[in-house]
N, C-alpha and C positions, 0 to 999 in steps of 0.2 A: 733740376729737381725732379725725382722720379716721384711720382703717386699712384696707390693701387686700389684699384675698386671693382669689385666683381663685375657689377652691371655696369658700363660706360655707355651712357645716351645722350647723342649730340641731340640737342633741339627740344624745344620746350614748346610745342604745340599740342594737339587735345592727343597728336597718337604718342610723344615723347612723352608724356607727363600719364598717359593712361597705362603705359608699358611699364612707367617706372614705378606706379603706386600699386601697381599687381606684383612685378616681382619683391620690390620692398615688405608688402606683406607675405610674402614666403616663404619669409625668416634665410632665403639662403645665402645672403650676403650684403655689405653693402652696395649702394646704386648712388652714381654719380651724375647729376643734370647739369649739362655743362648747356648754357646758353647765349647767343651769339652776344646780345645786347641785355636787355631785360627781361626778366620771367615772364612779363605781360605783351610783352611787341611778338607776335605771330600770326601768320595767316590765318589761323583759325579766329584770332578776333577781329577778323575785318569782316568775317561768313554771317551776312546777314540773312540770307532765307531760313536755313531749316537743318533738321535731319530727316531723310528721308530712312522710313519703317512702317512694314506694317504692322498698323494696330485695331484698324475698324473692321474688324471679324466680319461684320454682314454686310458690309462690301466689298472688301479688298482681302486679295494674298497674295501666295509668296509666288505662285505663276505669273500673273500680271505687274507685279514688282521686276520679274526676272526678264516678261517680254518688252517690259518699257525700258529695261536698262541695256538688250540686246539692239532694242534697233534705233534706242540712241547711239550704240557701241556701232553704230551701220555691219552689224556682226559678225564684227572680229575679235569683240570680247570673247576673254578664254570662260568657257559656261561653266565650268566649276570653280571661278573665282568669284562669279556672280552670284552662283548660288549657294557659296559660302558666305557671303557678304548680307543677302537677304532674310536669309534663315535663320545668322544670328544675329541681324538687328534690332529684335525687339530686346534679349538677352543685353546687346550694347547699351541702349534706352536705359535698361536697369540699373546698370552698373553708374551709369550717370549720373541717373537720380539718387541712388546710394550715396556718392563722392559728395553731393549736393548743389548738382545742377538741377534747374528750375525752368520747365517748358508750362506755356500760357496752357488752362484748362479753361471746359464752361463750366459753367455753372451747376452741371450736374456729375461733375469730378472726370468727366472725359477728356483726351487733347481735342485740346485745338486746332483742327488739323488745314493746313493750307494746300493749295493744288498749283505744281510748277509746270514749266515747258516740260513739254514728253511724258507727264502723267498721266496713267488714264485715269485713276483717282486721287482724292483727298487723302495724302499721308507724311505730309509735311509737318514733322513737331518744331517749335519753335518759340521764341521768349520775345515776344514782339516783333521789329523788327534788328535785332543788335545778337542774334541767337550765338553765332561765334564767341562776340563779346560776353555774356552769361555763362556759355561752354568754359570759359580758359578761368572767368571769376571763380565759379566753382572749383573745378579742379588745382588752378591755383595753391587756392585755401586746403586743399586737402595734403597736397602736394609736400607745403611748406612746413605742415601739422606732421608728418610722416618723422619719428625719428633714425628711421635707415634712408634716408634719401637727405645727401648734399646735392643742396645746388647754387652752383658757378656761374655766378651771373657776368655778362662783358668778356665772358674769356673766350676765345675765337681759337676753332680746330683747324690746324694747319693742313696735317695730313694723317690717314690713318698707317697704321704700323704693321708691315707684312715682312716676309723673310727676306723683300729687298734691302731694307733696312740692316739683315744680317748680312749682307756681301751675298748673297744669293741671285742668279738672275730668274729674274721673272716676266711670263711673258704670257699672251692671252693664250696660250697651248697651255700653259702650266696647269695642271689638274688639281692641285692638292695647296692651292693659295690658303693662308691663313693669317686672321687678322690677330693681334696683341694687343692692339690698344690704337693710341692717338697724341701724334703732339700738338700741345695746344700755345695757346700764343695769353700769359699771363696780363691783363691789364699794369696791375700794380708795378710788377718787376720791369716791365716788359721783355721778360725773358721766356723762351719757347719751353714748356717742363715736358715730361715724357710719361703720358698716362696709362701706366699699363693696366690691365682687364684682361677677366676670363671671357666677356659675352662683351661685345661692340654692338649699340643700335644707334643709323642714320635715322634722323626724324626731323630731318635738315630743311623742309617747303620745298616751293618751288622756285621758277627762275623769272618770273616775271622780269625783274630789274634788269632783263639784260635788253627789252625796250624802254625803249623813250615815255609810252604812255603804260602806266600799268594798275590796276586794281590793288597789289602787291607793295607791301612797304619797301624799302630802298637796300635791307638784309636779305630780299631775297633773290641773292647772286649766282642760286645753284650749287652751295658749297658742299655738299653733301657727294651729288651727281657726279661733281669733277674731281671730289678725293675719289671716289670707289671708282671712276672710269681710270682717273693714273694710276690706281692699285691692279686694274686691269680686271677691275670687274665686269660680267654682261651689263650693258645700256640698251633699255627698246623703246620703241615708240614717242625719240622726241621729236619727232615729226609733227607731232598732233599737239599743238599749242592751242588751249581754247580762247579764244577773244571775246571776253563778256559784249552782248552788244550795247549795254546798257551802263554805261559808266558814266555822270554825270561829267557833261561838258561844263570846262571851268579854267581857261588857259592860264590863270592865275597861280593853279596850281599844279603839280607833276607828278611826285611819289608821293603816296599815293594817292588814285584818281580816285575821287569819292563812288563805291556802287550801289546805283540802283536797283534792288532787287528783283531776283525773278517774280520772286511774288507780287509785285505789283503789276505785271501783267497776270498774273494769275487771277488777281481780285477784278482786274477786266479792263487795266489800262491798254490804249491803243496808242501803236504807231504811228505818227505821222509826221509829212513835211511839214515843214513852218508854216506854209499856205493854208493848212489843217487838211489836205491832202493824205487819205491814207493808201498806204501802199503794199502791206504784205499778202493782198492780196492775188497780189502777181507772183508770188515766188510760193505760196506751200497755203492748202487750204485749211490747217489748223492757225492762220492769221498770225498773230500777234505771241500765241504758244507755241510756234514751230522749235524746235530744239536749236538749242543755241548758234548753231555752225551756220546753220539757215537764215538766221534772222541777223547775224553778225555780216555775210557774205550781203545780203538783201539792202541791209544801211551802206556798206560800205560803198554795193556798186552804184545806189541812190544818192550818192554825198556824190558821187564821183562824177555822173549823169548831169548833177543840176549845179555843180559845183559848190558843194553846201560843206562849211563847219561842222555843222551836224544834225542829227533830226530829233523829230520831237515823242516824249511818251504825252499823254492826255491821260488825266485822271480827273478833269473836271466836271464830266460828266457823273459821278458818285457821289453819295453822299457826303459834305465836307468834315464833317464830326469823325463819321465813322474811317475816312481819310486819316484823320490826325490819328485816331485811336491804334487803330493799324500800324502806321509808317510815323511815330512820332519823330523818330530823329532826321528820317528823311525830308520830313516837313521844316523838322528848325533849319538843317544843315541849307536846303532852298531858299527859305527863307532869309540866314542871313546873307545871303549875295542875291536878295532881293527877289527873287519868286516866289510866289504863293501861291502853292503845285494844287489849290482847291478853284484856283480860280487862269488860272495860266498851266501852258506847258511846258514841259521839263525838258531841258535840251539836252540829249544824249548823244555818245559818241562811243563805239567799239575800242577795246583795249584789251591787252593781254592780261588775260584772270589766272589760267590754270593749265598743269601742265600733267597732262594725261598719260605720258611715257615716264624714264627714270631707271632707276636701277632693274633690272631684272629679278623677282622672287616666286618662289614657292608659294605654295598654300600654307607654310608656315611664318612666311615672312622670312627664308632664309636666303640673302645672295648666292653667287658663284665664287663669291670667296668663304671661304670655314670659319666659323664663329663671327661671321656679321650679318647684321639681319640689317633690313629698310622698311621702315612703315609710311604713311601719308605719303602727303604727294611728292616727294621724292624718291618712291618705293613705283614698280610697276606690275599692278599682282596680274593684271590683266583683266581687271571688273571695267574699266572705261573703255578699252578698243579703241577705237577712232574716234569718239568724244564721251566726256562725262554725261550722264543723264543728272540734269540738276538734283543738290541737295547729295549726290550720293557718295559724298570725298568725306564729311565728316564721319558718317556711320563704316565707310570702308577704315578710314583711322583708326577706330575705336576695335571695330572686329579683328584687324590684323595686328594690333596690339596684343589681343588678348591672346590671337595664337602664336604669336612670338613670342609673348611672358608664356604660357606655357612648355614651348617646345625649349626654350633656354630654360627654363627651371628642370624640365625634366635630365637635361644634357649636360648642365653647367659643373656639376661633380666630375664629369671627365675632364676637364680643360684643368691648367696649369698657369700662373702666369709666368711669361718670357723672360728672367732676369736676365738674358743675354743682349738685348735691345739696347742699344747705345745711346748718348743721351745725344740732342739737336746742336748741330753744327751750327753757331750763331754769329760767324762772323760778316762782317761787313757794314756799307754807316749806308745814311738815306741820305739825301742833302736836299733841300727845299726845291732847288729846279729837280730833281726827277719827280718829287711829288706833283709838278705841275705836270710832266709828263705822263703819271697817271691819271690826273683828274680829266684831261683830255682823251684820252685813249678810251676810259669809260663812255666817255660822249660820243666818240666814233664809235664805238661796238652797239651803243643806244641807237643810233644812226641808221649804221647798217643793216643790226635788225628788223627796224622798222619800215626801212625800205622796201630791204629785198627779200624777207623772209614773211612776211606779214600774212594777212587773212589770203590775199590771193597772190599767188608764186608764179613763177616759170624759170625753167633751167638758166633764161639768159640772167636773170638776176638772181637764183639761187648760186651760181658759178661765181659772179661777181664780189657775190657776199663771202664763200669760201677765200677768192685773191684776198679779200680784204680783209678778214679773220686769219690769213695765214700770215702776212704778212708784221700783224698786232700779235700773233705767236711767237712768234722768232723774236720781234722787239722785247718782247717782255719776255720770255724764258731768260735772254741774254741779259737783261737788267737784271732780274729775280738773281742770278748768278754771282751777283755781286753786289748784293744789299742786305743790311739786314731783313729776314722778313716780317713784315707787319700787315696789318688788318687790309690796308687797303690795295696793297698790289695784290695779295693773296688773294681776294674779293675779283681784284681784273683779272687774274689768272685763271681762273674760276668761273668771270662770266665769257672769257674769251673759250675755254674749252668744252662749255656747255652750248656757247652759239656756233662751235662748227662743230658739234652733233648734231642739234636741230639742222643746220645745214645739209650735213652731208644725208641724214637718214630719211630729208625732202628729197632728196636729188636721187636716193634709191627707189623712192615708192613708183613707180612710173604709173601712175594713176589719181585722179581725187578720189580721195573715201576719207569721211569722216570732216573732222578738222581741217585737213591735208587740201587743199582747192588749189590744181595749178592750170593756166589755159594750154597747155603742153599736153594735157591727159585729162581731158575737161570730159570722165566717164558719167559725171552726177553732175550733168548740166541744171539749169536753173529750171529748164521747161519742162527736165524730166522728174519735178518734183510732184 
């Protein structure tokens, strides 16, 4: 079955769904939201802190926004994606509020503003503690209300659609790639249809799922990364995986790990061992706010030190009311597995949140392929460098939305759709033992991530991980080859060719900066923090 839709937007997060309700009202064609699972299952509503903007004129701006996201970026962020990203986040803010998102005020109609790791102020908007979850309800509803915007809920994007497709060969020298559209993988029929499009947008998340422990629901396999890398688009910086340090320990459970907010160390929670031993004093003298990479590396090598499960945040020291008031859901979610984070500590443990590299783009949100763009954290504009400054993935979504619905709206009357594009070759069956052969392989590549690629590296286990990623290559291409395709090889396919990026682009950095921590190139040792 072929289908044609001007705008084609894989993903349904705050930057898929911001992209598609801006070009939808443009009147200049239809927009298609295709979504992996549900319109509501995306990384954006698990983002419990904030968005990061300024808005408190008589203490903050758009300098100090630029220098805390630089040398959380350990700076190698590109500074005019940064300072495109800042400049128009209060602009983003609005567009929010418009669609009908709802950030907490006081009481004399200002935000409410919270203070993260790596801040030097108060500029954290946010809807309690659940702000992702608020973000995606909003926009949702606006989404759904749009009558130029269909969306495709459960239907899973195979591959996107370039002139390889046409008997054409293609190859990372190819200058003049262009995208057509995407086949996607029908629920109902389950038959592959062939979706052609003037403008393609990835808005795919990220890859957490391809560890063992991850902040990240279990969709997100990288599917996004690993179509535009086989279509042979530029990939940078997956190197830089950031590991919340702050995930609530709870081996009960696995996708996703429930997270603790940065902003509870914000409001003045402290780190410590179970003994009630605190420790981040030894590793960076802004404590407990030291940016993520610091305080993630700090637990990790203290768990490892005193051989501990995991260590503790303290928030018992605060007020208990104003605790609950705050962090409501964190308090029930404790609660029901039995702590009462007003009077007990909160046992936390490092886990993979967010993935600060991705597709290669422009300041428009445009690939190195022609006619497809990447926004959110699948997209790499170059605002995070070597690590995210907290809070600043949703507001870069939203911004890189906007200049990708503009720059496609401006462009989209040039483009044509491909009636030349042939439809998905769907032969071949699955049989229940290979399915078992994929649910296992997933677990191995959970495995090995976790191993050998994790918060701190070194060539002998980054080598390791490639044997053993190369080896789950060759099995699975060779299966793929002879099945019909479905959801979940495509998924291992997908998290196998996103985990020997992050491999291989560890194994080129020959230095720690950033995220990036290996004892091989130990240049950002602990004492020189």
């Amino acid at each position: 079955m072929i289908r044609k839709f001007d705008f084609l937007v894989i993903g349904s997060g705050v930057a898929g769904m911001s992209y598609a309700l801006q070009v939808a009202a443009s009147g200049k064609g239809k927009v298609a939201l295709v979504c992996k699972t549900s319109i509501e299952e995306a990384n954006t509503a698990k983002a419990q802190g904030g968005v990061a903007s300024v808005t408190n004129l008589k203490v903050d701006n758009f300098a100090k926004h630029i220098k805390d996201t630089m040398i959380a970026g350990d700076y190698i962020s590109d500074p005019r994606a940064v300072e495109q990203v800042v400049k128009n986040a209060p602009a983003g803010i609005e567009r929010l509020v418009k669609w009908g998102v709802n950030f907490d005020k006081k009481e004399d109609g200002s935000f409410d503003l919270h203070r993260e790791g790596g801040h030097s102020e108060f500029r954290i908007l946010h809807h309690a503690d659940d702000t992702g979850f608020e973000i995606q309800r909003g926009l949702i509803e606006a989404v759904r209300h749009h009558p130029n915007i269909t969306v495709l809920e459960d239907h899973f994007a195979v591959e996107i659609i370039t002139q390889h497709h046409l008997g054409i060969e293609v190859t990372r020298r190819t200058p003049d790639i262009e995208c057509y559209g995407a086949y996607v993988l029908d629920p109902d029929t389950h038959k592959i249809d062939t979706f052609l499009s003037r403008v393609t947008v990835l808005s795919t998340g990220g890859c957490g799922a391809v560890y063992a422990t991850t902040t990240n629901p279990e969709i997100a396999t990288g599917d996004g990364i690993a179509m535009a890398y086989r279509a042979k688009a530029t990939v940078e910086g997956m190197e830089f995986i950031q590991f919340h340090p702050t995930a609530l320990y709870n081996p009960r459970e696995k996708h996703p790990a429930y997270l603790i907010t940065e902003a509870m160390r914000g409001y003045g929670g402290i780190l410590r061992l179970p003994n009630g031993e605190e420790f981040m004093q030894k590793y960076d003298k802004r404590l407990s706010l030291a940016p993520r990479d610091i305080v993630a590396r700090a637990i990790d090598k203290e768990m490892k030190i005193h051989g501990l499960d995991h260590v503790c945040l303290d928030v018992t020291h605060k007020d208990p009311e104003q605790t609950k008031q705050h962090f409501p859901n964190i308090y029930q979610k404790c609660l029901s597995i039995g702590i009462d984070i007003t009077k007990q500590y909160i046992p936390v443990v490092p886990c993979a949140h967010y993935l600060c590299g991705g597709i290669k783009v422009d300041l428009n949100a445009c690939s190195s392929i022609h006619r497809l763009y990447a926004i959110g954290e699948c997209s790499c504009t170059g605002l995070h460098g070597g690590n995210r400054l907290a809070s600043n993935s949703l507001i870069e979504a939203v911004v890189y939305a906007d200049t990708a619905a503009k720059h496609s709206i401006e462009h989209i009357d040039e483009y044509d759709f491909n009636d030349r594009v042939p439809e998905w070759n769907d032969e071949g069956t699955l049989s229940n033992e290979e399915k078992v052969l994929i649910a296992q392989d997933v677990k191995e590549v959970e495995q090995v991530m976790s191993a050998y690629v994790g918060i701190v590296r070194s060539d002998l286990r980054l080598k390791r991980a490639w044997t053993r990623l190369d080896l789950l290559y060759e099995e699975t291409e060779e299966l793929y080859k002879h099945v019909k395709a479905t959801r979940d090889i495509c998924e291992l396919r997908n998290m196998i060719n996103v985990g020997y990026l992050i491999t291989r682009q560890a194994l080129e950095r020959k230095e720690s900066r950033g995220l990036h921590y290996t004892i091989d190139y130990p240049k950002h040792a602990y004492d020189q923090n």
